[in-house]
C-alpha positions as CSV (number, residue, x, y, z in Angstrom):
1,X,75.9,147.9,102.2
2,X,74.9,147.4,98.6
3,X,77.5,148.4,96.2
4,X,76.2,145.6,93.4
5,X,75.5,148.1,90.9
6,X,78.7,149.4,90.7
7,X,80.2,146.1,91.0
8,X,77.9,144.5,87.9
9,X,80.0,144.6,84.5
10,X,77.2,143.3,82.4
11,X,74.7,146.1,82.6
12,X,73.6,148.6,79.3
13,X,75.5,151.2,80.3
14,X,78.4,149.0,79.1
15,X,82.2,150.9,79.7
16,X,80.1,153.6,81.2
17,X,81.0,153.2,84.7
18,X,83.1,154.6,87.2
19,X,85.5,157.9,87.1
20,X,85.1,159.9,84.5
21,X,86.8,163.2,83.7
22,X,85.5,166.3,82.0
23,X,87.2,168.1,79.6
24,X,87.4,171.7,79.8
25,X,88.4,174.3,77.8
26,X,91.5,176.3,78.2
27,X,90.5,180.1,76.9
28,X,92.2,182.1,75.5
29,X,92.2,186.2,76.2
30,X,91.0,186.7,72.9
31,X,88.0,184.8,73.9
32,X,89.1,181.6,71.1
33,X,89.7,177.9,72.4
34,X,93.3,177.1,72.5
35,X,93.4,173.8,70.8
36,X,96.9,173.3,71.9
37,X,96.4,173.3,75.5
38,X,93.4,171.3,75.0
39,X,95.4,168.5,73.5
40,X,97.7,168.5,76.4
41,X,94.9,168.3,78.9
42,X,93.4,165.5,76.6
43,X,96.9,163.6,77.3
44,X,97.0,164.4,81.0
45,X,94.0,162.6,81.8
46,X,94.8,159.6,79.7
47,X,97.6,159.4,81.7
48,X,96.3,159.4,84.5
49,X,94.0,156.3,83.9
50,X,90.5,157.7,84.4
51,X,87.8,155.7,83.4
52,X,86.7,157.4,80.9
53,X,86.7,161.5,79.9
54,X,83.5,163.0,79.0
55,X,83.2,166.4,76.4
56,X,80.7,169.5,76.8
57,X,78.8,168.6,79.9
58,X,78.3,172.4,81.4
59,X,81.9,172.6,82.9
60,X,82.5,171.8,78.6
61,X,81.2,175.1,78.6
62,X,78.6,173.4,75.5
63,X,76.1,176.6,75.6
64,X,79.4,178.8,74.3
65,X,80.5,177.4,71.1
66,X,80.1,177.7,67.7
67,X,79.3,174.4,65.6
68,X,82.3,174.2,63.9
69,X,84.2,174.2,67.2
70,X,81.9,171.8,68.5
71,X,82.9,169.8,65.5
72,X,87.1,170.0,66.1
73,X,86.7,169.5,70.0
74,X,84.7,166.5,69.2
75,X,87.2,165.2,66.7
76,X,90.0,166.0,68.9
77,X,89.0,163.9,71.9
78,X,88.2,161.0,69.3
79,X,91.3,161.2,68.0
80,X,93.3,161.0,70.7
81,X,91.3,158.5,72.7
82,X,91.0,156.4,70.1
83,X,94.7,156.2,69.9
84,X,95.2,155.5,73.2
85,X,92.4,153.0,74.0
86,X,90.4,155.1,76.3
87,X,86.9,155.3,76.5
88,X,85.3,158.8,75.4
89,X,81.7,160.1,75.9
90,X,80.9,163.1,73.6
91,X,78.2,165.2,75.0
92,X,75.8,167.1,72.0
93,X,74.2,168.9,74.6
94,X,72.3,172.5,73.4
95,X,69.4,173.9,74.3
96,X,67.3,174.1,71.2
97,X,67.1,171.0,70.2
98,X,67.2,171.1,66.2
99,X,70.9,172.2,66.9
100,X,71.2,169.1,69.4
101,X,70.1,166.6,66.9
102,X,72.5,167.5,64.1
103,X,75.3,167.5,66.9
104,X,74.0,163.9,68.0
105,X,74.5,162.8,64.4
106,X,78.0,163.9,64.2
107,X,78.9,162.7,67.1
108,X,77.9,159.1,65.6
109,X,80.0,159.0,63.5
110,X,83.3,159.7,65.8
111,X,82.0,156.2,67.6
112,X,82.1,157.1,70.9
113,X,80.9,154.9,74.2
114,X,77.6,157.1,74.2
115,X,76.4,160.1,73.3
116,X,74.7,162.6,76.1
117,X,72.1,165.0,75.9
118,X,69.9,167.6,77.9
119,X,66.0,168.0,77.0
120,X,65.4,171.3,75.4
121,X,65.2,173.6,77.7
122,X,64.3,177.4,76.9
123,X,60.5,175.7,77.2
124,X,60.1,173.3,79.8
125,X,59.1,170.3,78.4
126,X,56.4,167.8,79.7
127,X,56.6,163.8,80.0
128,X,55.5,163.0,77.1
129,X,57.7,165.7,75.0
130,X,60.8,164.4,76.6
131,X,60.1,161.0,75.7
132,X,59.2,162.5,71.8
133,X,62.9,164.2,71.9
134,X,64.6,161.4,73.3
135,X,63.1,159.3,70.5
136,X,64.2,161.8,67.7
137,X,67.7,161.6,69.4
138,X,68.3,158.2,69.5
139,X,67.0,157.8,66.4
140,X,69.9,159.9,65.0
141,X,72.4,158.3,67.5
142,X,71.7,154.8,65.2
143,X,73.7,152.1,67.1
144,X,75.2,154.5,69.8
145,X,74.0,154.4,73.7
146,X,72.8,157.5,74.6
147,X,72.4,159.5,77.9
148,X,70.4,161.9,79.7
149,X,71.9,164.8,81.2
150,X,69.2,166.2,84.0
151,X,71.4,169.2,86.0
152,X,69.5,170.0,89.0
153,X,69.1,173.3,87.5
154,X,66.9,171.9,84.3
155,X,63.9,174.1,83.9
156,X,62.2,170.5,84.9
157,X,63.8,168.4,87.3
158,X,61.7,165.0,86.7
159,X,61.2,163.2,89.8
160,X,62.8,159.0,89.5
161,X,59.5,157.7,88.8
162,X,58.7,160.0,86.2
163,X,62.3,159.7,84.8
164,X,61.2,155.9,84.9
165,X,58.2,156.7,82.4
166,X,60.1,159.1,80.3
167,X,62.9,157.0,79.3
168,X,61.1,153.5,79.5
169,X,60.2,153.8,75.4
170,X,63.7,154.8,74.3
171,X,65.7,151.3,75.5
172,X,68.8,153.4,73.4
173,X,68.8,155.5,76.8
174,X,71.8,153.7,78.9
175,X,72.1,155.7,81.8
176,X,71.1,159.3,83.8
177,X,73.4,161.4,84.6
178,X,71.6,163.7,87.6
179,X,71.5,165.9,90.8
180,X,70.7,163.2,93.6
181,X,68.7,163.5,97.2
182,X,68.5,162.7,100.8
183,X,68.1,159.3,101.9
184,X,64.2,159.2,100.2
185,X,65.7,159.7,96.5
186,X,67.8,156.5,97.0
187,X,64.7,155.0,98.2
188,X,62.9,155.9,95.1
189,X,66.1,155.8,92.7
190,X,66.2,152.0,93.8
191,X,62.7,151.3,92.8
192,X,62.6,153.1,89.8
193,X,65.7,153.9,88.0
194,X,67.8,150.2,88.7
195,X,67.2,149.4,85.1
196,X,69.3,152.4,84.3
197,X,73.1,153.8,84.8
198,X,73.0,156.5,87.2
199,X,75.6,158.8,87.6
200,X,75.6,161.4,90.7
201,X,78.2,164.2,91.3
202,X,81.4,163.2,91.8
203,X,81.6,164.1,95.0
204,X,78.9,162.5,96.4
205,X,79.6,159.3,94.4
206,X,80.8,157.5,97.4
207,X,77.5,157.9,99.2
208,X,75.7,157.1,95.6
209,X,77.6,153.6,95.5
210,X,76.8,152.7,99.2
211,X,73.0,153.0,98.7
212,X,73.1,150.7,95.8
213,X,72.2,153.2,92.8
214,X,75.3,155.0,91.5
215,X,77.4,152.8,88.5
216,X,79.7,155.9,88.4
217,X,80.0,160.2,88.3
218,X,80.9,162.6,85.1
219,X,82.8,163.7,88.3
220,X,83.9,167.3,89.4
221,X,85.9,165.6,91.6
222,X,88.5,165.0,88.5
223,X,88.1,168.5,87.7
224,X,90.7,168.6,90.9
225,X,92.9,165.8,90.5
226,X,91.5,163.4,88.0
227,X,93.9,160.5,89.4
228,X,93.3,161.5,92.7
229,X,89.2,160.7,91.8
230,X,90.3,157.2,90.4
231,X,92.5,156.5,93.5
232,X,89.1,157.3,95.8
233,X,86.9,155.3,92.9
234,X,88.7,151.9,93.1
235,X,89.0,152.5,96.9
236,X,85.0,152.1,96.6
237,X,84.9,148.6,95.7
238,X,87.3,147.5,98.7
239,X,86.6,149.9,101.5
240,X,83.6,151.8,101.0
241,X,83.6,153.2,104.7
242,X,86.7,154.6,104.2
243,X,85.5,156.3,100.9
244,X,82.6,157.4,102.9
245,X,84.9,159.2,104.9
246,X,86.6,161.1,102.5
247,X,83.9,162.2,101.0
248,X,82.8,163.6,104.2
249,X,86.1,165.4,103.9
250,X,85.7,166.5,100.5
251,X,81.8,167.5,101.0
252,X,83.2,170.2,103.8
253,X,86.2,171.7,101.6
254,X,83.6,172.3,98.6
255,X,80.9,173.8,100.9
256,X,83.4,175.8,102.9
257,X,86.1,177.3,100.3
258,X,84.2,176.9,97.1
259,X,79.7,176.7,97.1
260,X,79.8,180.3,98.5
261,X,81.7,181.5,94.9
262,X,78.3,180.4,93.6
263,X,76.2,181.4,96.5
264,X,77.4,184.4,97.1
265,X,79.2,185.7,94.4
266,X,77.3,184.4,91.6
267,X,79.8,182.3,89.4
268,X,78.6,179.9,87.5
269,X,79.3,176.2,88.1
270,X,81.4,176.4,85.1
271,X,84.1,178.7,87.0
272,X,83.9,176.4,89.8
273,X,85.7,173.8,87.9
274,X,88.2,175.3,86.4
275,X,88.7,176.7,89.5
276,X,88.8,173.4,90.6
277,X,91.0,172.3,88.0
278,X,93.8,175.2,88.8
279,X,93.9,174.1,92.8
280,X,95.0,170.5,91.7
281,X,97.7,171.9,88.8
282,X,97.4,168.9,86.8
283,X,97.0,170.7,83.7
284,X,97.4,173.8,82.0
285,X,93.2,174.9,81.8
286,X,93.2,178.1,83.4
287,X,90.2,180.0,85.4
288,X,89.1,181.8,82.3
289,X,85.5,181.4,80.9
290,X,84.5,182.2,77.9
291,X,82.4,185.7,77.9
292,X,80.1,187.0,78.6
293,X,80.3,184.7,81.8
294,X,82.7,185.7,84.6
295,X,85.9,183.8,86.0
296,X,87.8,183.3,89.2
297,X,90.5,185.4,89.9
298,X,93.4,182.4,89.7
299,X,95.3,184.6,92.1
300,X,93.1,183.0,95.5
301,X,94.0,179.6,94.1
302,X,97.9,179.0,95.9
303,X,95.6,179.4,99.3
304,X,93.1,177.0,98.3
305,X,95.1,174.2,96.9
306,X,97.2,174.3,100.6
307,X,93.9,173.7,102.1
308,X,93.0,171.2,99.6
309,X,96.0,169.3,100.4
310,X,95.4,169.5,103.7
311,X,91.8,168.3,103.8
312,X,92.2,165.9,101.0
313,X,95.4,164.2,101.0
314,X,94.2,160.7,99.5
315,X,92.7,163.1,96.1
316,X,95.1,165.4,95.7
317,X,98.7,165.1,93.8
């Protein structure tokens, strides 16, 4: 089993390793951000010890706010991280990426562990366009790491040995956060992408640390109970079989009780955490998204978090 990666505390990716917890945003029914539960949730998770908590990925809900609120979330999570000594990622994620660069250079200035981004993505870019953008960004990053966000549902989902190329001429680039594979993607994740932090989902980061690649997850898993995903992190680096079998465990709740909300039903991966977030109760977030995108009725979530706790009893509080 080769679990050096995740072991290794000198690599570029720095801090960036591990559990780390997404914030999301508690909605209110007049469709604003209520700053006041957000705080709260911002203390709950330092608190409970996570590695790290990481702003506007897509569960951030990023593709829904205006700049200035991307501005006062931002400041927010500095703030109180800061305070508290606790690592913070802020994620200038958008879509057009004129709008991404200025948020990349606010976000240097708040001094976070690294800044993430997506490619722009309403055109799919090519190799060679990627690179250009990634250059542009970490030019305005300055001194800050930087990583690359590559959902599986990217309009282009670069393979690891073109990642390899893509990123190779932009050393600012620390680490990938990314959908991963079957057994043949860790093959070719290992030749091409050690150089790199690689971050899988969270629940599969068990799996990701036993084949060598994975350094850490931006992890749904702390969607549901973010010390319940740092209990089954640390549990990594002493007894990975035993992690291996919880996340068999955790694979089969998601794709029983929650993929077919997406499947079947439509809901964005978005409601998914929050519904998440509401089984584990470790917060005040709420189901609600912000429109026009729909949300989970929170009454199906007493059910679910039974069978959560039955399933998952090392994860959840």
């Amino acid at each position: 089993m080769a679990i050096a990666k995740f072991e290794r505390q000198d690599g570029r990716w720095g801090r960036i390793r591990g559990n780390w917890a997404t914030l999301l945003l508690p909605i209110n029914e007049d469709d604003s951000i209520d700053f006041s539960r957000l705080t709260d949730e911002i203390d709950e998770l330092i608190a409970a010890g996570v590695d790290g908590i990481y702003s506007n990925g897509t569960a951030g809900e990023f593709h829904n706010q205006t700049e200035a609120e991307f501005d006062d979330i931002q400041q927010l999570l500095a703030d109180r991280c800061s305070a508290a000594a606790t690592p913070f990622v802020v994620g200038a994620c958008q879509a057009d990426p004129r709008i991404s660069l200025e948020r990349v250079r606010r976000a240097a200035k708040l001094k976070p562990e690294a800044i993430q981004v997506i490619l722009p993505d309403w055109w799919p870019v090519t190799g060679a366009e990627a690179t250009d953008f990634l250059r542009m960004a970490a030019e305005a990053a300055g001194s800050v790491p930087m990583i690359l966000y590559q959902p599986p549902h990217s309009k282009r989902v670069f393979a690891p040995t073109e990642l390899a190329a893509i990123l190779a001429p932009v050393p600012q680039i620390v680490g990938i956060k990314l959908g991963d594979g079957e057994s043949s993607w860790y093959e070719q994740a290992r030749q091409w992408l050690d150089a790199w932090g690689i971050y899988v989902p969270g629940h599969h980061l068990a799996t990701g640390v036993e084949q060598g690649v994975a350094v850490g997850a931006f992890s749904n898993v702390a969607c549901l109970s973010p010390s319940g995903a740092q209990r089954w992190t640390a549990l990594m680096a002493s007894d990975i079989a035993q992690s291996l079998e919880v996340e068999k465990r955790l694979r089969t709740f998601l794709e029983v009780h929650i993929a077919p909300l997406a499947k079947v039903h439509g809901y964005s991966n978005a409601a998914l955490d929050k519904l998440l977030a509401a089984i584990g109760g470790w917060a005040d977030i709420g189901t609600r998204l912000r429109r026009p995108y729909r949300w989970i009725d929170p009454s199906i979530v007493p059910e679910l978090r039974e069978k959560a706790r039955a399933a998952l009893p090392e994860i959840m509080p």
